[in-house]
mmCIF file as gemmi writes it, N, C-alpha and C atoms, coordinates in Angstrom:
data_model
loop_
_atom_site.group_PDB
_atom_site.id
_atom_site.type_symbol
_atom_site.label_atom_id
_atom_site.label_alt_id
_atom_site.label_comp_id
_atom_site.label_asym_id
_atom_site.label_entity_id
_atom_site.label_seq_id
_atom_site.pdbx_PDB_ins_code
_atom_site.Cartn_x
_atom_site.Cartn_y
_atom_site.Cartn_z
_atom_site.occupancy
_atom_site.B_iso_or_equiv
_atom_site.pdbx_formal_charge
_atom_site.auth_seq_id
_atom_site.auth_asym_id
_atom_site.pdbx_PDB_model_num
ATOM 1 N N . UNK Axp A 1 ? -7.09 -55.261 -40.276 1 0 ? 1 A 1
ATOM 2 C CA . UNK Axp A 1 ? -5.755 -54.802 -40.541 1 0 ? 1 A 1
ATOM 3 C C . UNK Axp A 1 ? -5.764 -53.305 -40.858 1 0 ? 1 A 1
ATOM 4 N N . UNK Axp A 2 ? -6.95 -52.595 -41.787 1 0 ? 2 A 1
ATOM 5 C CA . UNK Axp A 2 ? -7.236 -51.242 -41.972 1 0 ? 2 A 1
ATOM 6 C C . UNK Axp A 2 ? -6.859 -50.844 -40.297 1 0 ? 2 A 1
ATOM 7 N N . UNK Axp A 3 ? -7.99 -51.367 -39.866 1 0 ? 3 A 1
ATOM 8 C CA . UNK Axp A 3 ? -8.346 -50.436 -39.069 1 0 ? 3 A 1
ATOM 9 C C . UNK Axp A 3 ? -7.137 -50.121 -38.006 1 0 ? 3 A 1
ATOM 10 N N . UNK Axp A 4 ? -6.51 -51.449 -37.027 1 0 ? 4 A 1
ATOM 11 C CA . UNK Axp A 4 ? -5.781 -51.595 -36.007 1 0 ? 4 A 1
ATOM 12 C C . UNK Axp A 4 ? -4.485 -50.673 -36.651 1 0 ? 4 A 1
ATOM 13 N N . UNK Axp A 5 ? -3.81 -51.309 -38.023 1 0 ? 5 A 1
ATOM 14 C CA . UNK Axp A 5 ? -2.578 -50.689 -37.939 1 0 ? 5 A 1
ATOM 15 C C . UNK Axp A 5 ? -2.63 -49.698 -38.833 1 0 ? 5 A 1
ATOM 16 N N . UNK Axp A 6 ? -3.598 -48.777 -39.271 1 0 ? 6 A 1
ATOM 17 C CA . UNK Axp A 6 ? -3.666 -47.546 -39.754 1 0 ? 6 A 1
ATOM 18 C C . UNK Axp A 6 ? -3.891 -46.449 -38.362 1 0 ? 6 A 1
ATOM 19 N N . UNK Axp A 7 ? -4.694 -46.838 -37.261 1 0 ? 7 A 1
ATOM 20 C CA . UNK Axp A 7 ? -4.749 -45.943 -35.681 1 0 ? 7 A 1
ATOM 21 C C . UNK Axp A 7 ? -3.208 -46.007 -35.254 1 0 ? 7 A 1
ATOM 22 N N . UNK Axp A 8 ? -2.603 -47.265 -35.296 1 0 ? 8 A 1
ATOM 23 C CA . UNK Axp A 8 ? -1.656 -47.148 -34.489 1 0 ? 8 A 1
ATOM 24 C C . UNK Axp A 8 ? -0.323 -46.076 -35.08 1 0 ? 8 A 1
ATOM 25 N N . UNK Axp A 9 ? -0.586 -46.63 -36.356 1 0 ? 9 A 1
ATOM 26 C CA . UNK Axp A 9 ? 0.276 -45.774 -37.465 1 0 ? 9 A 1
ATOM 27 C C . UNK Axp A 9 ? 0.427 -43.917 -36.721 1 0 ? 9 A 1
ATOM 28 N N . UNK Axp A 10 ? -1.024 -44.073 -37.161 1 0 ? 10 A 1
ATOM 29 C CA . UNK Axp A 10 ? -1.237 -42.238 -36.696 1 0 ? 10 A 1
ATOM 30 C C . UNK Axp A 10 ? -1.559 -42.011 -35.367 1 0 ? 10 A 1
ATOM 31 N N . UNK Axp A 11 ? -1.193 -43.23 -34.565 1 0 ? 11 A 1
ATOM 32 C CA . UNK Axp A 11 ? -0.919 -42.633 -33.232 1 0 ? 11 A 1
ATOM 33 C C . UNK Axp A 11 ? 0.044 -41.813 -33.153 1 0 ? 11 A 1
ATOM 34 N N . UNK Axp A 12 ? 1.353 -42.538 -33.255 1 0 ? 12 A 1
ATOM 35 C CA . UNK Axp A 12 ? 2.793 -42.693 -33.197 1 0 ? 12 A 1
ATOM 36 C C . UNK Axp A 12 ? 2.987 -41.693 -34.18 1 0 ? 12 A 1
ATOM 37 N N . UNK Axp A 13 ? 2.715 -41.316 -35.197 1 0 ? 13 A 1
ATOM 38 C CA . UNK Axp A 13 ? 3.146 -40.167 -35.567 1 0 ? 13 A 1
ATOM 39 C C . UNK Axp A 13 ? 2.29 -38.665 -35.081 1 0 ? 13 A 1
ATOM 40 N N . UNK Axp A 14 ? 1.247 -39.022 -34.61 1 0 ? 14 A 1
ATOM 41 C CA . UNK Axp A 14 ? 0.679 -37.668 -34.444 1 0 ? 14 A 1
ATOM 42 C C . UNK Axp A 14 ? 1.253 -37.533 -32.29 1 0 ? 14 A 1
ATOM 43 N N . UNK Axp A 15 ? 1.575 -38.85 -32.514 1 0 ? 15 A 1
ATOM 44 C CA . UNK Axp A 15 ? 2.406 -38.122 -30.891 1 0 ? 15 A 1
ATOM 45 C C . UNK Axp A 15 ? 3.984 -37.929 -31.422 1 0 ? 15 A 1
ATOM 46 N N . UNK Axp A 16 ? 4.571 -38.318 -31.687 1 0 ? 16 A 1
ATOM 47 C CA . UNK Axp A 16 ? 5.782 -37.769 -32.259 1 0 ? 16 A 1
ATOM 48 C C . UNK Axp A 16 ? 5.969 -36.473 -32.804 1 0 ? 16 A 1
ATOM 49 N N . UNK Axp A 17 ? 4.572 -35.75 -33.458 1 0 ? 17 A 1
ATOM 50 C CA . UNK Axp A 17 ? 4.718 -34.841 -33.78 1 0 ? 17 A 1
ATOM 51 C C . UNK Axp A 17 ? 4.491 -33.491 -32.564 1 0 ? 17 A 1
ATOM 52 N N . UNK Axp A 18 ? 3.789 -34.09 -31.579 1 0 ? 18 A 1
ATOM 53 C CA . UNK Axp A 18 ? 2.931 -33.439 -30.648 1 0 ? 18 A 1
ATOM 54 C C . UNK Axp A 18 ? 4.293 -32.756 -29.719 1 0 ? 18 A 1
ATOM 55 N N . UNK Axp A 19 ? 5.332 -34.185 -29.76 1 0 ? 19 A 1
ATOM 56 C CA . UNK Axp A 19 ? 6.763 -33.87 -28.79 1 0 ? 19 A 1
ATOM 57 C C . UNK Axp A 19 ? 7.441 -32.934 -29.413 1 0 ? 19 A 1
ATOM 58 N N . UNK Axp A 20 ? 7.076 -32.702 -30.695 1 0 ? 20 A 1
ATOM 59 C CA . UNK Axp A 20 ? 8.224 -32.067 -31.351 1 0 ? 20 A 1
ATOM 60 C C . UNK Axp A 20 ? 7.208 -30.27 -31.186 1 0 ? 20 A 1
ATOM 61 N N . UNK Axp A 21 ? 7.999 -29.343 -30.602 1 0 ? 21 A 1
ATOM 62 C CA . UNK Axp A 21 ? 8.054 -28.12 -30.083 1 0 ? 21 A 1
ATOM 63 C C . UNK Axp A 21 ? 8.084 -27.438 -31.528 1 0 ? 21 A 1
ATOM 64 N N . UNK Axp A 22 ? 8.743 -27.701 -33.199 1 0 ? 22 A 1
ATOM 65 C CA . UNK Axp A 22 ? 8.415 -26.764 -33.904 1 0 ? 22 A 1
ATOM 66 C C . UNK Axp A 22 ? 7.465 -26.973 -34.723 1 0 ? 22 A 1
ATOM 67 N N . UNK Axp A 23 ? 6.138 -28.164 -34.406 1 0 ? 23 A 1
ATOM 68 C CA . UNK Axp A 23 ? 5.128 -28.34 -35.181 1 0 ? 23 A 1
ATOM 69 C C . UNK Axp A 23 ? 4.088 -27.949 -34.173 1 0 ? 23 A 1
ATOM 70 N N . UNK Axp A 24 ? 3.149 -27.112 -35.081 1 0 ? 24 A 1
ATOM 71 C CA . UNK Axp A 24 ? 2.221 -26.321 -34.814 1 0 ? 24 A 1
ATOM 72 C C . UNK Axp A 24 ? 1.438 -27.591 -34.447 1 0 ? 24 A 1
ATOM 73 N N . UNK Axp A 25 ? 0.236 -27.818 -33.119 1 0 ? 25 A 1
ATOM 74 C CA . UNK Axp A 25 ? -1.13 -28.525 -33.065 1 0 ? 25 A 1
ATOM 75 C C . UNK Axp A 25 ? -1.653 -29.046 -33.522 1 0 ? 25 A 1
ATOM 76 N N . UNK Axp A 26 ? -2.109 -27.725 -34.738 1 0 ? 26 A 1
ATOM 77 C CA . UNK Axp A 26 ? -3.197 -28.434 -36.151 1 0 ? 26 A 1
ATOM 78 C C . UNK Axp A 26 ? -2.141 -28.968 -37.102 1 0 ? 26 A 1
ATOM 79 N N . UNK Axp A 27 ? -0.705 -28.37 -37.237 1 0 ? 27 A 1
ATOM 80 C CA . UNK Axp A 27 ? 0.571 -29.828 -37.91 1 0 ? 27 A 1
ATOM 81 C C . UNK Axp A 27 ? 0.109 -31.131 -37.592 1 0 ? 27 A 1
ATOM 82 N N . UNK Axp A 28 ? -0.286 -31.241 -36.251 1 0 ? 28 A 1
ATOM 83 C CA . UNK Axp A 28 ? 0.115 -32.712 -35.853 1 0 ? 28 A 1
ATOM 84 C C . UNK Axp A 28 ? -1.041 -33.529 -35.43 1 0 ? 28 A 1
ATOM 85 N N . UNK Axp A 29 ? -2.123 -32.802 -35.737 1 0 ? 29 A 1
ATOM 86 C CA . UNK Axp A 29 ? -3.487 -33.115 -35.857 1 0 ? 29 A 1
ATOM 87 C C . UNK Axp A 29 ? -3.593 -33.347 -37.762 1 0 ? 29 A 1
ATOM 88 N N . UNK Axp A 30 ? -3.306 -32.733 -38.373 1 0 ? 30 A 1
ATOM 89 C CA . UNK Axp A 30 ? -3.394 -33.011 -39.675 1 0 ? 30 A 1
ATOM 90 C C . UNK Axp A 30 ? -2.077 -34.204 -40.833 1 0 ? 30 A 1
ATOM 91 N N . UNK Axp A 31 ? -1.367 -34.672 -39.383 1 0 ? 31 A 1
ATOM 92 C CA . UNK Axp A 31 ? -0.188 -35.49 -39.706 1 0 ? 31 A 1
ATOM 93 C C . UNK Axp A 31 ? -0.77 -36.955 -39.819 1 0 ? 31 A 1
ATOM 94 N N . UNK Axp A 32 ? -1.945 -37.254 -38.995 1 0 ? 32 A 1
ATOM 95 C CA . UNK Axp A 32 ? -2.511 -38.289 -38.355 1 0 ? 32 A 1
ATOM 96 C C . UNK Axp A 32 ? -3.966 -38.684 -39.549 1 0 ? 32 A 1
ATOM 97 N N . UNK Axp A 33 ? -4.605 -37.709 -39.635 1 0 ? 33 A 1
ATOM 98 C CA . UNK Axp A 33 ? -5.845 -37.187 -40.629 1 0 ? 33 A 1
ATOM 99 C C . UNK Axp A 33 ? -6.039 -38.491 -41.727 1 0 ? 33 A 1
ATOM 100 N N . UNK Axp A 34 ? -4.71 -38.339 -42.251 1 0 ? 34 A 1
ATOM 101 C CA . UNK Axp A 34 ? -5.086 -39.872 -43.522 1 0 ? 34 A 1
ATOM 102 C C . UNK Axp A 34 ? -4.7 -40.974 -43 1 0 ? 34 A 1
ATOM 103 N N . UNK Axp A 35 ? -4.441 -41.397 -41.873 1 0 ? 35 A 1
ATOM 104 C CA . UNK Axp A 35 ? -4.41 -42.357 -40.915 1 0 ? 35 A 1
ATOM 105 C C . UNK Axp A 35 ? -6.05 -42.761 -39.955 1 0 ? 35 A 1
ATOM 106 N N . UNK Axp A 36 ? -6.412 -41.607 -40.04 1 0 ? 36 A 1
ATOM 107 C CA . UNK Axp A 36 ? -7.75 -41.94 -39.463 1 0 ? 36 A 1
ATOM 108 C C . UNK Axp A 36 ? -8.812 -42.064 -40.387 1 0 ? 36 A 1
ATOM 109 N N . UNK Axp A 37 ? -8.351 -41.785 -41.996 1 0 ? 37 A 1
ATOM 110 C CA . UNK Axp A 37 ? -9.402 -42.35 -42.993 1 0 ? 37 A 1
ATOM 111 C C . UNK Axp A 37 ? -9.417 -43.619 -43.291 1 0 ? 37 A 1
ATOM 112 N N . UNK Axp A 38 ? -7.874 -43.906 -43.132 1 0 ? 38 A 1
ATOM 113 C CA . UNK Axp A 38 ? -7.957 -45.178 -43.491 1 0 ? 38 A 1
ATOM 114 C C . UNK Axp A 38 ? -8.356 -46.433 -42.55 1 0 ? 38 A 1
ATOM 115 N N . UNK Axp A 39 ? -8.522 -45.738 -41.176 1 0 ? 39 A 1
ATOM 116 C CA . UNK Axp A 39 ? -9.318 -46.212 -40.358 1 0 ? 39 A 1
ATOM 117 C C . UNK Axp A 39 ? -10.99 -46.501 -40.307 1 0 ? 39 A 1
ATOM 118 N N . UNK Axp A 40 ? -11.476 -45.088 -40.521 1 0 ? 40 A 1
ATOM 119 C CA . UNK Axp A 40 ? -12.524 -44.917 -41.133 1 0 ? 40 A 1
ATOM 120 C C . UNK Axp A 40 ? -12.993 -46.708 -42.286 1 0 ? 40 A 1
ATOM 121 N N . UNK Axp A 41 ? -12.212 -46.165 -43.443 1 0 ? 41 A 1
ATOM 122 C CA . UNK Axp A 41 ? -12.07 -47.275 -44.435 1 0 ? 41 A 1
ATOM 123 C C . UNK Axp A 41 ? -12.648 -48.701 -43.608 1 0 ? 41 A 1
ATOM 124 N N . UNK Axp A 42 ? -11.611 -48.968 -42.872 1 0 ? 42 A 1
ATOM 125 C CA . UNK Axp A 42 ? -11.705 -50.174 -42.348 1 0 ? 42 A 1
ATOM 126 C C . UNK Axp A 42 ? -12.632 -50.615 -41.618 1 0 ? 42 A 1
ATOM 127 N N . UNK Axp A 43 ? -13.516 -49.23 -40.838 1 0 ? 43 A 1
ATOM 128 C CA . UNK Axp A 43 ? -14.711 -49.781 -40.577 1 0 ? 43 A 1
ATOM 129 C C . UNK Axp A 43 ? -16.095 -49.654 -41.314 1 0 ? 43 A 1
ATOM 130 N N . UNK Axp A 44 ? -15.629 -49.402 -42.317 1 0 ? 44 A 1
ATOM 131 C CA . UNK Axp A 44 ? -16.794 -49.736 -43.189 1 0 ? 44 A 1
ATOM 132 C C . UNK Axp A 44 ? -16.734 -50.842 -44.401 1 0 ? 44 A 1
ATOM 133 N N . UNK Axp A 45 ? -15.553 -51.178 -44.59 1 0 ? 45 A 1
ATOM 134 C CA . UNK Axp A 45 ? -15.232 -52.644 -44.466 1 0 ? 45 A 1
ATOM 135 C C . UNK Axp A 45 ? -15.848 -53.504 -43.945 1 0 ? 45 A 1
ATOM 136 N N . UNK Axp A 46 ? -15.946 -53.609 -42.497 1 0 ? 46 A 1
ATOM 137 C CA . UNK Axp A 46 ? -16.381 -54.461 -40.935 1 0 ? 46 A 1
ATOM 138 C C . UNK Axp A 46 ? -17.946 -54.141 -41.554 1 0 ? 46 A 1
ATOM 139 N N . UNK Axp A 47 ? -18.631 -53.394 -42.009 1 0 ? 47 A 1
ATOM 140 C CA . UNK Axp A 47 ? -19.891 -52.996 -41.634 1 0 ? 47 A 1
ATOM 141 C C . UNK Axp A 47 ? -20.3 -54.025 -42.896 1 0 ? 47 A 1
ATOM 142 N N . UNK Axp A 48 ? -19.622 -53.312 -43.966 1 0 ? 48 A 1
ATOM 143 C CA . UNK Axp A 48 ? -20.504 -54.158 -45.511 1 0 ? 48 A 1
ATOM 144 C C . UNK Axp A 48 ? -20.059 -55.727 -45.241 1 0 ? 48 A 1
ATOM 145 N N . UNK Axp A 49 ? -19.281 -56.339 -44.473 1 0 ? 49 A 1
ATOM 146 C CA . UNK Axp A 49 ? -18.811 -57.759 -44.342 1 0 ? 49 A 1
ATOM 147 C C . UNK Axp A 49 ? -19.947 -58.518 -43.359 1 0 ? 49 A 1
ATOM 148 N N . UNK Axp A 50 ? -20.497 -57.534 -42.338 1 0 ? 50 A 1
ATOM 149 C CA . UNK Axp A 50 ? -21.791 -57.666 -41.291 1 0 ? 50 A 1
ATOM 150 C C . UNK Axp A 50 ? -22.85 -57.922 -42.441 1 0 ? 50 A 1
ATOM 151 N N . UNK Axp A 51 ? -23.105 -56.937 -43.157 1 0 ? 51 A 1
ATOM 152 C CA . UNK Axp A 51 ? -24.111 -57.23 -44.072 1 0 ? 51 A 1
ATOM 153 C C . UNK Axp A 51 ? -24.385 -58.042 -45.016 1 0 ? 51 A 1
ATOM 154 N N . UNK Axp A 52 ? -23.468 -58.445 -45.363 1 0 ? 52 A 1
ATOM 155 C CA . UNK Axp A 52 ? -22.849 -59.916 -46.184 1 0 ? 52 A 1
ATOM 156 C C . UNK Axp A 52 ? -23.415 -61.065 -45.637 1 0 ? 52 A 1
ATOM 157 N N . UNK Axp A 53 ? -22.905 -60.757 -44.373 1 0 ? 53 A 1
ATOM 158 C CA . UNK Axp A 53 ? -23.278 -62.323 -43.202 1 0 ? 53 A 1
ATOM 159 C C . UNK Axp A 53 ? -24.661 -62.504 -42.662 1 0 ? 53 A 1
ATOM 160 N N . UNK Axp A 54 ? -25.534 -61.065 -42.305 1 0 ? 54 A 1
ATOM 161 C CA . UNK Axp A 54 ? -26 -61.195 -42.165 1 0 ? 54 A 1
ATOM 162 C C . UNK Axp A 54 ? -27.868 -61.49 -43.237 1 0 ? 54 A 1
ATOM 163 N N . UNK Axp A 55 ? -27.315 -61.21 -44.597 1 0 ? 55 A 1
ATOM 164 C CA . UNK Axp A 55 ? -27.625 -61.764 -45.689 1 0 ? 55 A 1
ATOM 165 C C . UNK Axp A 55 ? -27.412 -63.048 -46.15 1 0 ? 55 A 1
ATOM 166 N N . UNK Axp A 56 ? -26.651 -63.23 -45.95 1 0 ? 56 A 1
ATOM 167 C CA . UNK Axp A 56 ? -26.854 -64.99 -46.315 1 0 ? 56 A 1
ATOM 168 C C . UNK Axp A 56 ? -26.925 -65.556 -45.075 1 0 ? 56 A 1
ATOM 169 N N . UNK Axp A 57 ? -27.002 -65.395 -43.569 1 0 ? 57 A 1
ATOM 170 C CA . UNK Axp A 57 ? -27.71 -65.797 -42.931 1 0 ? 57 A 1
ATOM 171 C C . UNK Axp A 57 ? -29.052 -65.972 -42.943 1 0 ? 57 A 1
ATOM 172 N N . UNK Axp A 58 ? -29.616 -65.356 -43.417 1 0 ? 58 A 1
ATOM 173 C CA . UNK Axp A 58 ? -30.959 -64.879 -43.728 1 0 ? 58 A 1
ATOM 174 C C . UNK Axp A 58 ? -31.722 -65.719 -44.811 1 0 ? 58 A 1
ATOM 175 N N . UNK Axp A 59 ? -30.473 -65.77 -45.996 1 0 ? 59 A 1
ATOM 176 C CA . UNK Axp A 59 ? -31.185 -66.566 -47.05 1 0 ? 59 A 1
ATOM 177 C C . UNK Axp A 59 ? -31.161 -68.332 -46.329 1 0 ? 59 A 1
ATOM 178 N N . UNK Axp A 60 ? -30.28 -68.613 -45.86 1 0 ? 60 A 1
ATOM 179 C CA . UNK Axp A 60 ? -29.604 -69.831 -45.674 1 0 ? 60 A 1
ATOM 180 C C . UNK Axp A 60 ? -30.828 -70.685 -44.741 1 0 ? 60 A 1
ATOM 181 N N . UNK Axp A 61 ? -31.88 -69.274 -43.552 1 0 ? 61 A 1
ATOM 182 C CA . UNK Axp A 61 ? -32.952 -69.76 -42.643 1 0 ? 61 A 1
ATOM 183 C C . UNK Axp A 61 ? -34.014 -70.092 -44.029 1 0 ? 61 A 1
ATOM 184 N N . UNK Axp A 62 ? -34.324 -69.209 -44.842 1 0 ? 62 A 1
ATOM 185 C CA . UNK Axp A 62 ? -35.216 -68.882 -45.9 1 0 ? 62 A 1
ATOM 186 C C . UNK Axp A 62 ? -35.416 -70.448 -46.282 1 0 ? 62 A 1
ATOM 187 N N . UNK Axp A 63 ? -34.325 -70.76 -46.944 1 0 ? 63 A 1
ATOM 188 C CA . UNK Axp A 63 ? -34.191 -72.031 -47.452 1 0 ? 63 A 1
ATOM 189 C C . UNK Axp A 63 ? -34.273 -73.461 -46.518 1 0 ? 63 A 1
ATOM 190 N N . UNK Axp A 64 ? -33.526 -73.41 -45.67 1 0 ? 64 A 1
ATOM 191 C CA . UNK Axp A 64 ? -33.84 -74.338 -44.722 1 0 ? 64 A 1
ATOM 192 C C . UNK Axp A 64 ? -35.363 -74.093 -43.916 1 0 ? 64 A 1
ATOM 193 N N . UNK Axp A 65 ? -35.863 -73.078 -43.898 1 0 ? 65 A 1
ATOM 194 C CA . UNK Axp A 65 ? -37.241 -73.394 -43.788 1 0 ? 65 A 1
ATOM 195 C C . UNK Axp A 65 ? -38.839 -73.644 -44.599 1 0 ? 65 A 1
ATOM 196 N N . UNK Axp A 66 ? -38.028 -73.344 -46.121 1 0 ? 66 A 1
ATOM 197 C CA . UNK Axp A 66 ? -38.372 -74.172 -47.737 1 0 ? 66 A 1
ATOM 198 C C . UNK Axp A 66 ? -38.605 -75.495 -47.056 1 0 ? 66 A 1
ATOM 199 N N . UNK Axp A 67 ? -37.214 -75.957 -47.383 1 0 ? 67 A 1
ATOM 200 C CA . UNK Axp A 67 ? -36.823 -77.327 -47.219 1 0 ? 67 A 1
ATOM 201 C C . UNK Axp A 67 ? -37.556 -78.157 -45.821 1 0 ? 67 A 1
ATOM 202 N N . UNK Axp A 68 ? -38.044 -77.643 -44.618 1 0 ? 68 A 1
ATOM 203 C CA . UNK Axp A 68 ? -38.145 -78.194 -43.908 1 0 ? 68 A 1
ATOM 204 C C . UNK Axp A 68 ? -40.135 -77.763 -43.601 1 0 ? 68 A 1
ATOM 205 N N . UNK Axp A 69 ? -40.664 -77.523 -43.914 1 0 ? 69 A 1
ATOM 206 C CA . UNK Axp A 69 ? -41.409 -76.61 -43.427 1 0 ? 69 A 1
ATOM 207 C C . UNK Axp A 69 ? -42.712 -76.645 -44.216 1 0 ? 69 A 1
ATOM 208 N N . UNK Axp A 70 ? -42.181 -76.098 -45.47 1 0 ? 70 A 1
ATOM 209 C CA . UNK Axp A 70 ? -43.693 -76.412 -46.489 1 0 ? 70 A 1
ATOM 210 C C . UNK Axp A 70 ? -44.224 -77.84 -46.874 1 0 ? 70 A 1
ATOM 211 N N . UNK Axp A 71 ? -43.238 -79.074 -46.838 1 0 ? 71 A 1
ATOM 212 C CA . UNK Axp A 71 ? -43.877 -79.789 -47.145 1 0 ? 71 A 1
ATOM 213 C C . UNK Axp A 71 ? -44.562 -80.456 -45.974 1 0 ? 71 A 1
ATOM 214 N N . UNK Axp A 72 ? -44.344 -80.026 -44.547 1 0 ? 72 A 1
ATOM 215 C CA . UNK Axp A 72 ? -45.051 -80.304 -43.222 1 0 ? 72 A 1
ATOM 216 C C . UNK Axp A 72 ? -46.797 -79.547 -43.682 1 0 ? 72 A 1
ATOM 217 N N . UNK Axp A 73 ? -46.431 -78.216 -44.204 1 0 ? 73 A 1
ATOM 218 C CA . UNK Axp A 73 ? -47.511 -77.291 -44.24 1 0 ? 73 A 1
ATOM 219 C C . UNK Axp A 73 ? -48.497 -78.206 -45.319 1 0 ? 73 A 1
ATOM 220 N N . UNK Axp A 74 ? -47.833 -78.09 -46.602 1 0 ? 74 A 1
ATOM 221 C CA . UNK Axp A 74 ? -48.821 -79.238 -47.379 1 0 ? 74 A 1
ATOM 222 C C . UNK Axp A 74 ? -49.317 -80.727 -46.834 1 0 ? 74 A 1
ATOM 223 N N . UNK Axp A 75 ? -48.409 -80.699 -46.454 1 0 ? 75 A 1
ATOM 224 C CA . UNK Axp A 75 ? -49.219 -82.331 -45.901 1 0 ? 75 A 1
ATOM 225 C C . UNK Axp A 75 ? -50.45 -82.32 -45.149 1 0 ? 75 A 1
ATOM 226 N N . UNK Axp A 76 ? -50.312 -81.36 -43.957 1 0 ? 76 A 1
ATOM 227 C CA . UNK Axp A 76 ? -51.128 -80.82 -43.013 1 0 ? 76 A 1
ATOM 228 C C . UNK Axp A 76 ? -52.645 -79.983 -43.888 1 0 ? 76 A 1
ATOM 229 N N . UNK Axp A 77 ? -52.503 -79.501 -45.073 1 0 ? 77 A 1
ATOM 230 C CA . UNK Axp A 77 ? -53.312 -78.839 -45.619 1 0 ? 77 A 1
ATOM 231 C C . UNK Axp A 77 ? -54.139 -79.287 -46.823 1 0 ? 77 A 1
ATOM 232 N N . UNK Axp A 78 ? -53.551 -80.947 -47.234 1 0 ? 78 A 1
ATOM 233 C CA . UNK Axp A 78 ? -54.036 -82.009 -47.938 1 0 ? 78 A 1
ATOM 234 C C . UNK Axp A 78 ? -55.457 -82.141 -47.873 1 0 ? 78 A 1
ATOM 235 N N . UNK Axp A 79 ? -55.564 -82.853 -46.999 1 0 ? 79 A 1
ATOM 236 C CA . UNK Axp A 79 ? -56.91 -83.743 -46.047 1 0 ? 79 A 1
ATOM 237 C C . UNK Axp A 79 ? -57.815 -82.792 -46.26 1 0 ? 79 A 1
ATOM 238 N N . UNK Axp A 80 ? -57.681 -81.176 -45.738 1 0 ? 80 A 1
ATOM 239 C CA . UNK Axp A 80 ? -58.397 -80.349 -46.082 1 0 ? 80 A 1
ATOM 240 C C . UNK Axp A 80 ? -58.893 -79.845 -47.047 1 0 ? 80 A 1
ATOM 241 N N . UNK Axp A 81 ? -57.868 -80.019 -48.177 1 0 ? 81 A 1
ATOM 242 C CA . UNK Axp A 81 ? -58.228 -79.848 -49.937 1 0 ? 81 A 1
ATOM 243 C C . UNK Axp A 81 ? -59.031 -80.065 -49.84 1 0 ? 81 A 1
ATOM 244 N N . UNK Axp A 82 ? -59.077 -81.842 -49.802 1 0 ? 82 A 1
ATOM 245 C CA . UNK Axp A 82 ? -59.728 -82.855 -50.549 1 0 ? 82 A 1
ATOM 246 C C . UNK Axp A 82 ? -61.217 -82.914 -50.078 1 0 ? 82 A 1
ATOM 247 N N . UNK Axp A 83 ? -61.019 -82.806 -48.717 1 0 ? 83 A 1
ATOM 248 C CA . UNK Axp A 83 ? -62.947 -82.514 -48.257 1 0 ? 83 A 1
ATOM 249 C C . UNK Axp A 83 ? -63.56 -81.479 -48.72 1 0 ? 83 A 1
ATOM 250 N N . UNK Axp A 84 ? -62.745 -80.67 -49.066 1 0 ? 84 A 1
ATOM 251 C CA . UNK Axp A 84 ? -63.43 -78.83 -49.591 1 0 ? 84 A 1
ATOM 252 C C . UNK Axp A 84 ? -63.547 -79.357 -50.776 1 0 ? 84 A 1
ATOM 253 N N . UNK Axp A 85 ? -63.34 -79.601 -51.507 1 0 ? 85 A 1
ATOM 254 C CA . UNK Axp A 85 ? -63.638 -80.73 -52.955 1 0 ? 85 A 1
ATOM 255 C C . UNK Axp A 85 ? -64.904 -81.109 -53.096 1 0 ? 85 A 1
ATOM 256 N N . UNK Axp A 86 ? -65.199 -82.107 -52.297 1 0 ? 86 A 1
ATOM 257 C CA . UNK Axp A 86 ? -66.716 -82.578 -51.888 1 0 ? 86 A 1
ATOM 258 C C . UNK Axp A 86 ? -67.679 -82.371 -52.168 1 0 ? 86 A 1
């Protein structure tokens, strides 16, 4: 929502301003300016929300391969204890 309707925002006004003959260029380049921060904003929003996901994606394999995995590994590494014991 940052992102889409803060661009469109400062589309429409930085072309509105562009039509208008008594605003200077950099007027209508600097009309738009806090429209494109708040764009900005929004994609770094998108970025820390990636990192979010892709963090608890991460933990979520971690654990499901806890859960699935070590006690294959111990089992498998039992038999071997027990003769090194010997």
């Amino acid at each position: 929502m940052f992102y889409v309707g803060s661009l469109s925002v400062g589309g429409i006004l930085q072309g509105l301003a562009l039509n208008d003959p008594e605003v200077p260029f950099a007027g209508a380049l600097n009309r738009a300016l806090v429209c494109f921060r708040v764009g900005t904003l929004g994609d770094l929003l998108m970025a820390a929300g990636n990192v979010c996901l892709a963090s608890n994606l991460g933990w979520l394999l971690v654990r499901c391969c806890r859960a699935c995995c070590v006690p294959a590994i111990m089992a498998a590494v039992k038999p071997q204890m027990a003769e090194a014991a010997r």
